[in-house]
C-alpha distance (Angstrom), angle and dihedral (degrees) to the residues before:
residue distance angle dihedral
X1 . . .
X2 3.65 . .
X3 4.33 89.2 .
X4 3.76 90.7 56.2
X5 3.63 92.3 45.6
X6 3.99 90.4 56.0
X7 3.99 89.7 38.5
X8 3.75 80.6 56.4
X9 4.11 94.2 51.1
X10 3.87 86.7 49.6
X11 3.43 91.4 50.3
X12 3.86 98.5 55.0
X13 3.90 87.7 38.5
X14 4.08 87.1 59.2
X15 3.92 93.0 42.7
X16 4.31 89.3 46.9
X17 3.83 89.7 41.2
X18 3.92 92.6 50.7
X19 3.88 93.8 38.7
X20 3.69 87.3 56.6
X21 3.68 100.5 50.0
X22 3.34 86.9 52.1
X23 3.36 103.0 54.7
X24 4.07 87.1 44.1
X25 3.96 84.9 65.0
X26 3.71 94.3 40.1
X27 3.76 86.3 56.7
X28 3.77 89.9 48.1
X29 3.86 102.6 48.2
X30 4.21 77.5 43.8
X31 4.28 86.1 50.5
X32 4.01 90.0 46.0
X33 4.12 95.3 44.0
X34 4.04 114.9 57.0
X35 3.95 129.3 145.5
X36 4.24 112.5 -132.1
X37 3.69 123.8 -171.4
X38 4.10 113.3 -150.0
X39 4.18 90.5 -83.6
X40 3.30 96.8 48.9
X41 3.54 88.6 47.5
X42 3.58 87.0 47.7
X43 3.78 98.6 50.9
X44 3.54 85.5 46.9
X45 4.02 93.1 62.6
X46 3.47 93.7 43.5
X47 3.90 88.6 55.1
X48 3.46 111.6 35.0
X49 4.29 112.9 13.1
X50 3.56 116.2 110.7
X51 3.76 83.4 -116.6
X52 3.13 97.1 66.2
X53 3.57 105.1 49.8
X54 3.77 84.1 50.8
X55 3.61 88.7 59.3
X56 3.56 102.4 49.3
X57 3.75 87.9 43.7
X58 3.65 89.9 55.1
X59 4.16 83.9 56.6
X60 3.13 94.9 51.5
X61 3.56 95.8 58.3
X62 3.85 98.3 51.1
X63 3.82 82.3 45.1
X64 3.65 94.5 59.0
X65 3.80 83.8 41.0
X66 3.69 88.2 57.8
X67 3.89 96.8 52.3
X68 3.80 97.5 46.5
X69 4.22 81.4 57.4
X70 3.61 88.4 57.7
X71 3.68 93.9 40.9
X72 3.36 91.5 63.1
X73 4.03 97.3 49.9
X74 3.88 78.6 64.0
X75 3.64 132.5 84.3
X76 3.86 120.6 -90.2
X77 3.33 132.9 -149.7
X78 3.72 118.7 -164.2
X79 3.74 137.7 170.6
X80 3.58 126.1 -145.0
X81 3.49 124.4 -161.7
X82 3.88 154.3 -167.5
X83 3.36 106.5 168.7
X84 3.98 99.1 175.5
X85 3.44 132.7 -0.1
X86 4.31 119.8 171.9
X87 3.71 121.6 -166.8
X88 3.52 124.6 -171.6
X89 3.53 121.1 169.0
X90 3.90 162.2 116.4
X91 4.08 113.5 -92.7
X92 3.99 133.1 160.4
X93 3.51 112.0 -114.7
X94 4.27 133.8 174.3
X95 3.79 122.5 -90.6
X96 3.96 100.7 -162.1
X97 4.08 84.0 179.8
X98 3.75 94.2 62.7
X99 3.98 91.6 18.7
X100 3.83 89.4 -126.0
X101 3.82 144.1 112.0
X102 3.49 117.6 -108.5
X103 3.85 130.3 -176.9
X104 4.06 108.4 -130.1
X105 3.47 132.6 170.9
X106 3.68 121.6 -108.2
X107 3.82 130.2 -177.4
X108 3.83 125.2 179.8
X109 4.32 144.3 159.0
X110 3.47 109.9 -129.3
X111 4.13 121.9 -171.0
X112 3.72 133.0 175.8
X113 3.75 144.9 178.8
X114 3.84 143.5 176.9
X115 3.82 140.4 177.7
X116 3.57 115.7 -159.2
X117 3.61 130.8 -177.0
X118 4.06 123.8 -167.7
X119 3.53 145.7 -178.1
X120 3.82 133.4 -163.8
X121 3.48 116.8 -137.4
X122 3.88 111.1 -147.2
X123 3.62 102.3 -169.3
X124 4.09 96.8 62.6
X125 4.13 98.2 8.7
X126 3.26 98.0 -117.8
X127 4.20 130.7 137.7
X128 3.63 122.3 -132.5
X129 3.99 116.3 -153.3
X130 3.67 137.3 -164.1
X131 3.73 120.7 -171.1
X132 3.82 143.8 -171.1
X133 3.79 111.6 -177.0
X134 3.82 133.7 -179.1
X135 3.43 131.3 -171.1
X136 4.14 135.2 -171.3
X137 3.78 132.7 -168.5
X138 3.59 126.8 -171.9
X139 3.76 111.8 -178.5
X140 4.34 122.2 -171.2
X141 3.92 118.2 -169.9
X142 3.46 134.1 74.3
X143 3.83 96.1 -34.1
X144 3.51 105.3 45.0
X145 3.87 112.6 -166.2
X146 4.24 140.7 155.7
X147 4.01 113.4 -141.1
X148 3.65 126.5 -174.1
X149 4.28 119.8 -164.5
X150 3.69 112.8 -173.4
X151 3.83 127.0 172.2
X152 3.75 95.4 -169.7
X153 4.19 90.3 -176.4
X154 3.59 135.1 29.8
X155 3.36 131.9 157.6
X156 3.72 128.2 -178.2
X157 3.47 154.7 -173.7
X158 4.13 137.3 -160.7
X159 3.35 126.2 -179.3
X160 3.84 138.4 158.0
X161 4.00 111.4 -131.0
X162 3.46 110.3 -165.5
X163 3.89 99.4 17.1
X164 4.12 147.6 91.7
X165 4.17 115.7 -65.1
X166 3.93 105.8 -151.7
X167 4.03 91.8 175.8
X168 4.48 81.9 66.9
X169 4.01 91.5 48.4
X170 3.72 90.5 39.1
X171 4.22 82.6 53.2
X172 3.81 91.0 54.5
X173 3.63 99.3 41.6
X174 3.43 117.9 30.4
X175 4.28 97.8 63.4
X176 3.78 82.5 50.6
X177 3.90 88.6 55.2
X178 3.76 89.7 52.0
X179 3.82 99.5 45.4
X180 4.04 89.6 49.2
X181 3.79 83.1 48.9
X182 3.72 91.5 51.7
X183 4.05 86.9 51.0
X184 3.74 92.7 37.9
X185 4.00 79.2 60.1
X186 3.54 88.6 56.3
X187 3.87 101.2 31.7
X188 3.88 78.2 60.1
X189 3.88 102.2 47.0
X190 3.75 86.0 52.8
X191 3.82 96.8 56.3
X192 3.91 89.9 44.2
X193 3.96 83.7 58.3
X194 3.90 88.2 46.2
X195 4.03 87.5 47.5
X196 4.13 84.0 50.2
X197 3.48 94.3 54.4
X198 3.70 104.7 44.7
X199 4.01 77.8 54.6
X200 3.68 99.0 51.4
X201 3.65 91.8 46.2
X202 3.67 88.1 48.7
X203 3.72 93.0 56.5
X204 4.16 91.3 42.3
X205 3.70 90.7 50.6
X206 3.98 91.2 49.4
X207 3.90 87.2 42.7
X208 3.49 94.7 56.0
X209 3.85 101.6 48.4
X210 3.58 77.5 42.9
X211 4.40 99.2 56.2
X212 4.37 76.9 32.2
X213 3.49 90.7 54.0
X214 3.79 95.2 47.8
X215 3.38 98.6 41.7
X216 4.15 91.5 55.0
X217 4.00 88.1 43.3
X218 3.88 83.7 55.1
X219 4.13 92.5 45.0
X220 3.83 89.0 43.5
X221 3.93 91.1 61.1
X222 3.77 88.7 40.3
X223 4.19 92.5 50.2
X224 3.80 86.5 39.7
X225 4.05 92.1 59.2
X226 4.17 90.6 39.8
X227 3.58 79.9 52.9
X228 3.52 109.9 48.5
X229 4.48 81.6 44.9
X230 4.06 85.6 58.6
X231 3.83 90.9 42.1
X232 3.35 93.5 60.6
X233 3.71 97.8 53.2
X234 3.98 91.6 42.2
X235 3.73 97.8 -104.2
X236 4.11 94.0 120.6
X237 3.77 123.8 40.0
X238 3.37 111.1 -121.8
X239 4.23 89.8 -114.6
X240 3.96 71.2 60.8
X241 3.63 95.4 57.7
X242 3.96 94.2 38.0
X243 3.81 91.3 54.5
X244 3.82 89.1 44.3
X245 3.69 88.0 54.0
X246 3.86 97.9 43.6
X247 3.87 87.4 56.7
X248 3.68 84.9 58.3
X249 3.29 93.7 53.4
X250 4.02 98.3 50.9
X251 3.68 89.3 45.3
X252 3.79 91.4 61.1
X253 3.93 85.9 48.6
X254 3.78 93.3 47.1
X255 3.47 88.4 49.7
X256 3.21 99.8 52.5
X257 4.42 92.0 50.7
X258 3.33 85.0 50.3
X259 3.59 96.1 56.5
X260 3.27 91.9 51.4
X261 3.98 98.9 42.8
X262 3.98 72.1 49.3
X263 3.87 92.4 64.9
X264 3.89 94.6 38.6
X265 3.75 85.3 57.1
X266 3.71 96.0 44.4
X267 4.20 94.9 52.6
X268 3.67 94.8 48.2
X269 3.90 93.9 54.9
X270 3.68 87.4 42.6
X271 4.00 93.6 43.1
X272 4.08 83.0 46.7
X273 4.05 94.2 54.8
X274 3.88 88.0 39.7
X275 3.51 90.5 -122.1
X276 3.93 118.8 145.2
X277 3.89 111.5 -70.0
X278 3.53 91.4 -124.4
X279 3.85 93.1 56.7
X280 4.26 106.2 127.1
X281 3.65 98.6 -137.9
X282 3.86 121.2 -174.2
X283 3.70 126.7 176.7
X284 3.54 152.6 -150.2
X285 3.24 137.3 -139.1
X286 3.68 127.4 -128.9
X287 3.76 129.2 -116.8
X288 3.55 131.9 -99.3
X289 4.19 97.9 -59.8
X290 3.78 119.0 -124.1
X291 3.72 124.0 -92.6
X292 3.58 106.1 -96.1
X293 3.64 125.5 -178.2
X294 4.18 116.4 -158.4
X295 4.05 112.8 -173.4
X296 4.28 107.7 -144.8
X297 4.14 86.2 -133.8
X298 4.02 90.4 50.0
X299 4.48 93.0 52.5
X300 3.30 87.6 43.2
X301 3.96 103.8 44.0
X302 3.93 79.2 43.2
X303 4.15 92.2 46.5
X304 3.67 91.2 59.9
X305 3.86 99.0 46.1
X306 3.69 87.8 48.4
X307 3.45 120.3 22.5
X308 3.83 108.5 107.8
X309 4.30 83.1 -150.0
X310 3.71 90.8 70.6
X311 4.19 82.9 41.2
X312 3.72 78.2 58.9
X313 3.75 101.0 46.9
X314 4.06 90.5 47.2
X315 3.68 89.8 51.2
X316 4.25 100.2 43.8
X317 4.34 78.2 56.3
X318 4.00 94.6 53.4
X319 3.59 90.5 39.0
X320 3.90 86.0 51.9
X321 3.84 101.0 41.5
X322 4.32 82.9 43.6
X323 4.22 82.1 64.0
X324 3.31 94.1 43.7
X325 3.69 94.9 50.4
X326 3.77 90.8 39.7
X327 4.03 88.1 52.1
X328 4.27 93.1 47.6
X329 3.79 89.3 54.5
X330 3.92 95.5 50.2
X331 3.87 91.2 44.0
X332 3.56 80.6 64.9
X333 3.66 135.3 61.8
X334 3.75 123.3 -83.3
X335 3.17 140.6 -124.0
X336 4.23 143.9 179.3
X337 3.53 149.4 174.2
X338 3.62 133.0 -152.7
X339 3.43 121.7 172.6
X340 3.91 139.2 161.2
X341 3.85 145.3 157.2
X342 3.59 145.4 -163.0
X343 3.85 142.5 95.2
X344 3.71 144.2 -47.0
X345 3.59 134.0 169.1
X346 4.23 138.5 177.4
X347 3.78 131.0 -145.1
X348 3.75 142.7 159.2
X349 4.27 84.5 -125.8
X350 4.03 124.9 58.1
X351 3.72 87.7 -135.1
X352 3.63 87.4 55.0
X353 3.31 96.7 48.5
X354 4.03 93.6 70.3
X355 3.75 91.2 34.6
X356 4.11 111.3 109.2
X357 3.65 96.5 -14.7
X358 4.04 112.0 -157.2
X359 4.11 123.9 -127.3
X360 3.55 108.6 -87.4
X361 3.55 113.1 -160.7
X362 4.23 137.4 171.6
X363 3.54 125.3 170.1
X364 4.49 117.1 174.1
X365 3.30 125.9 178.2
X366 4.08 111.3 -176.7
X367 3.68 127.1 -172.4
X368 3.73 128.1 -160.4
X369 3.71 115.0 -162.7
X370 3.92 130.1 -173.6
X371 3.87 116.1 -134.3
X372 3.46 111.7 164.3
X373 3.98 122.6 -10.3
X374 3.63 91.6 137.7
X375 3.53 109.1 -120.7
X376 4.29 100.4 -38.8
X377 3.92 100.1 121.2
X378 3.94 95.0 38.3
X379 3.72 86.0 47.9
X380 3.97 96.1 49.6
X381 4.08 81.0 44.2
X382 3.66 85.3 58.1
X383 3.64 93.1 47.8
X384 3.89 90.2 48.6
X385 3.51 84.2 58.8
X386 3.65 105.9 46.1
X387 3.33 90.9 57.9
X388 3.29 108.1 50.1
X389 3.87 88.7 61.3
X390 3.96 87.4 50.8
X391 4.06 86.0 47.9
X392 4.12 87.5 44.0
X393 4.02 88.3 47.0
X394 3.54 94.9 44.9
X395 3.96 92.3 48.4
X396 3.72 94.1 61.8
X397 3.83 93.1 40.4
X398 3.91 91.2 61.1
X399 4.42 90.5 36.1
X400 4.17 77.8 57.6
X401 4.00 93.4 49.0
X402 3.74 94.5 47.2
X403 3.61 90.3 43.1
X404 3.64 87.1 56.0
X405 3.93 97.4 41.3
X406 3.65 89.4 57.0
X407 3.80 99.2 47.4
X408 3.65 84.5 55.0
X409 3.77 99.2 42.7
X410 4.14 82.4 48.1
X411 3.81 90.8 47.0
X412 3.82 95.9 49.9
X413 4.15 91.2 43.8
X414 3.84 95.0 50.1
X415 4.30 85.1 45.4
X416 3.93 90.5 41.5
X417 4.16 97.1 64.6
X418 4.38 91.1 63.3
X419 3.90 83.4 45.7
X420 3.45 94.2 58.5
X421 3.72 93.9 39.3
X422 4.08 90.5 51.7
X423 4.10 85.1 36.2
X424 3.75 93.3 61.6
X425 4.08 94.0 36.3
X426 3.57 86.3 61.2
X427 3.78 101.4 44.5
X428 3.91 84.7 54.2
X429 3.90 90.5 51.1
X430 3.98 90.3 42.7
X431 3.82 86.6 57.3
X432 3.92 106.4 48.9
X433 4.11 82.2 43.5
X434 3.45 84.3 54.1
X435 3.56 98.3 47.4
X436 3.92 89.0 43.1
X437 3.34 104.3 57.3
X438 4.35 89.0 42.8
X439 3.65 85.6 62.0
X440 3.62 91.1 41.8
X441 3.90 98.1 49.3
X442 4.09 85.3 45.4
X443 3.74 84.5 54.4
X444 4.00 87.1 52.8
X445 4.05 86.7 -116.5
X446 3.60 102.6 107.8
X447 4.19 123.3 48.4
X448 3.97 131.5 -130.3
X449 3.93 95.4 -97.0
X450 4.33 92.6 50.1
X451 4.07 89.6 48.5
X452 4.27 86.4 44.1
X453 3.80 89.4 44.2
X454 4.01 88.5 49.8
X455 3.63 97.6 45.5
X456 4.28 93.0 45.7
X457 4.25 83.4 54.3
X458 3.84 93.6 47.4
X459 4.18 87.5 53.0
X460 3.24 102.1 41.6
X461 4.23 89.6 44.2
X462 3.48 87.7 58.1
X463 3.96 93.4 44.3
X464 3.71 81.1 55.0
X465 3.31 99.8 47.7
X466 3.73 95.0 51.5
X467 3.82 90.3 51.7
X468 3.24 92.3 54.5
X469 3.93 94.0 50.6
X470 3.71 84.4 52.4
X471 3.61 102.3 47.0
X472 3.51 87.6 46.3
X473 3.89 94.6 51.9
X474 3.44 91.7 42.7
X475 3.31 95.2 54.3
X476 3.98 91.5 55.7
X477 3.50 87.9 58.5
X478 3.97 96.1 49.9
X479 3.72 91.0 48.2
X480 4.00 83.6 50.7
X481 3.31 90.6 45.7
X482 3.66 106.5 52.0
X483 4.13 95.6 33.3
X484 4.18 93.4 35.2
X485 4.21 83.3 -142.6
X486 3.92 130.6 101.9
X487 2.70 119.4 -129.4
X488 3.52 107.0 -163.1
X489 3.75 89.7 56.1
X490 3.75 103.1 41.3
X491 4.16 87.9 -130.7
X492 3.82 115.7 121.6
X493 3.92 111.6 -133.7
X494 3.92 86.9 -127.7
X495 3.17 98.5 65.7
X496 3.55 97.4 42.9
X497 4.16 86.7 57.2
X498 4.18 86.3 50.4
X499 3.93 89.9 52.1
X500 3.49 100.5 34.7
């Protein structure tokens, strides 16, 4: 009794076991076999594509860029130290009682430490400084003796007079270096859904030659049959029947290309999302899209709010009138200021040390000026110059080519909707002629050539109808792309990114 109970237990731990493996590779087949219309596919890229992630990595960086720039228009606080420093050594040193040098031995602890708190000043690109500092001395040797320095105040003050201020060009260009970041971010996300829809509509366009090709490899064998029925009581010719049966015969080899051009199709969408290359991926296509309307004035007033390009173009001038500034002021002489006060004292004690400290005050100016360097800072002044004309002429080339590549994307969107509208009229009328003249040549009133001739319209109306969903599509995207605004909803992309 008790060995059929455990055969029993064995039994039901096989049947679990096996149950559960198979539902593990029912849920993988399931994992590796999923059906995506374009914005899912869409979402997908954004998500998950390598592209993507190099995008948003890409933001990050300038973002991280960004808040080191406004790091530094805030105060820092910094500590500098020395914590221990030993000398022991042999050095020359002056006897003024037998007016000679003399090498001695000396051996000291040395220690040191300052906090120091500063502040750029944008306006005239100078630094303000306040210090603490303090200072310990611990000498062994003949004349042993403790010393304390302190400066328990000092505040300061640098500043160039006559020369370039980086901290007023870094003010104009470096939020305009984030913002075309942001809309690079954007600019980017946009072509990755332009990248996912030339995809998808790769894989629909292979899928339907494919489900085309299938079906006509299927109605081959089926006309072949009728055929060889009517053959036999003399109502085909038997060029008839050969023909019938050659059509056969190149539908099984078009099948199998498309199959394959299938597959191709299928890995690179896959390979695109970064999903696993073995992933069966079939698609569907969307509906009829919505009528929308895009004025050439509104994409382009929109381009040039939002385009990170023209970001681009207005930042490649300030950069260039920054050198040329920067390369006026060193042509010329220069001048700076530093300046501070405060109070130090010494003692042999640490309480001392901060006990009656004495004023402690500095004030430098240094000037620099060029005599003779025949001609090298006028000539990199030049230079400056020179190219910020090229960098000015260049700008408004590439503000005309964008202009122009969105009046054309515009133009072929707005023209796009009737083809789409005619495209899928005539793939409906390709497919009752189609299924007309079958009947009709199953009948024995139609020929081989009219039901050929019908079934070459009804593929290549559907090819055209899918190439004009995609041109369509992808010309959504473009516009979105190059203005960062849809359209369709009203809602610039910009703000979306600023409230998201």
């Amino acid at each position: 009794m008790m060995n059929k109970d455990i055969r029993l237990l064995v039994r039901l731990a096989l049947i679990i076991m096996i149950n559960s493996q198979w539902s593990i590779v029912n849920n993988v087949k399931a994992q590796r076999a999923l059906t995506l219309d374009l914005q899912q596919t869409i979402a997908l890229a954004n998500d998950s594509s390598l592209e993507a992630f190099r995008t948003k990595n890409m933001y990050l960086s300038s973002y991280w860029e960004y808040r080191t720039y406004r790091a530094n228009r805030l105060p820092s606080l910094s500590l500098n130290l020395t914590p221990a420093q030993y000398y022991r050594d042999i050095t020359r040193r002056y006897d003024s009682e037998q007016d000679i040098d003399v090498y001695r031995s000396q051996q000291s602890f040395y220690s040191y430490g300052q906090l120091s708190l500063q502040q750029n000043f944008d306006l005239t690109g100078g630094t303000f400084s306040l210090s603490t500092d303090l200072g310990y001395m611990r000498s062994f040797g003949h004349n042993k003796y403790t010393q304390f320095t302190t400066v328990p105040l000092r505040i300061g003050y640098s500043q160039s007079l006559i020369g370039y201020n980086a901290f007023r060009w870094e003010r104009k260009i470096e939020p305009l270096k984030y913002e075309k970041a942001k809309k690079e971010y954007l600019y980017n996300a946009e072509h990755v859904s332009e990248q996912a829809t030339e995809h998808f509509f790769a894989l629909a366009m292979a899928q339907a030659e494919y489900d085309l090709a299938q079906e006509n490899a299927q109605s081959t064998d089926t006309l072949y049959d009728i055929g060889m029925q009517r053959f036999k009581i003399a109502a085909i010719s038997n060029a008839d029947l050969l023909t019938l049966r050659l059509d056969r015969v190149n539908a099984q080899n078009t099948l199998k290309n498309k199959q394959s051009a299938l597959k191709r199709a299928m890995y690179s969408l896959a390979t695109f999302l970064n999903m696993d290359k073995e992933t069966e991926i079939r698609v569907e296509l969307p509906g009829k899209p919505q009528r929308v309307e895009v004025a050439v004035d509104d994409a382009i007033a929109a381009a040039h709010a939002n385009n990170p390009n023209f970001l681009g173009m207005r930042q490649s001038v300030l950069e260039a009138e920054q050198n040329v500034d920067r390369t006026r002021q060193e042509s010329r002489f220069n001048a700076s200021l530093t300046a501070s006060v405060g109070f130090n004292q010494v003692a042999e004690s640490f309480r001392e040390a901060y006990s009656h400290p004495l004023q402690q005050e500095l004030v430098s100016v240094s000037v620099s000026i060029p005599l003779i360097d025949w001609g090298v800072r006028k000539g990199k002044y030049n230079m400056a110059k020179n190219n910020l004309n090229v960098v000015q002429t260049s700008a408004r080339q590439s503000e005309i080519s964008i202009e122009e590549e969105v009046i054309m994307a515009v133009s072929d969107f707005n023209m796009q909707q009737d083809l789409v509208a005619s495209a899928e009229e005539a793939l409906d009328l390709s497919i009752m002629a189609y299924n007309e003249t079958r009947q009709r040549f199953i009948i024995g009133r139609a020929d081989i050539n009219s039901l050929t001739l019908s079934l070459n319209r009804q593929q290549e109306a559907q090819r055209n109808y899918i190439s004009a969903l995609q041109s369509y599509w992808q010309n959504y995207y473009k516009i979105r792309k190059l203005t960062l605004h849809d359209f369709a909803t009203g809602f610039s992309l910009s703000d979306k990114f600023d409230w998201q």
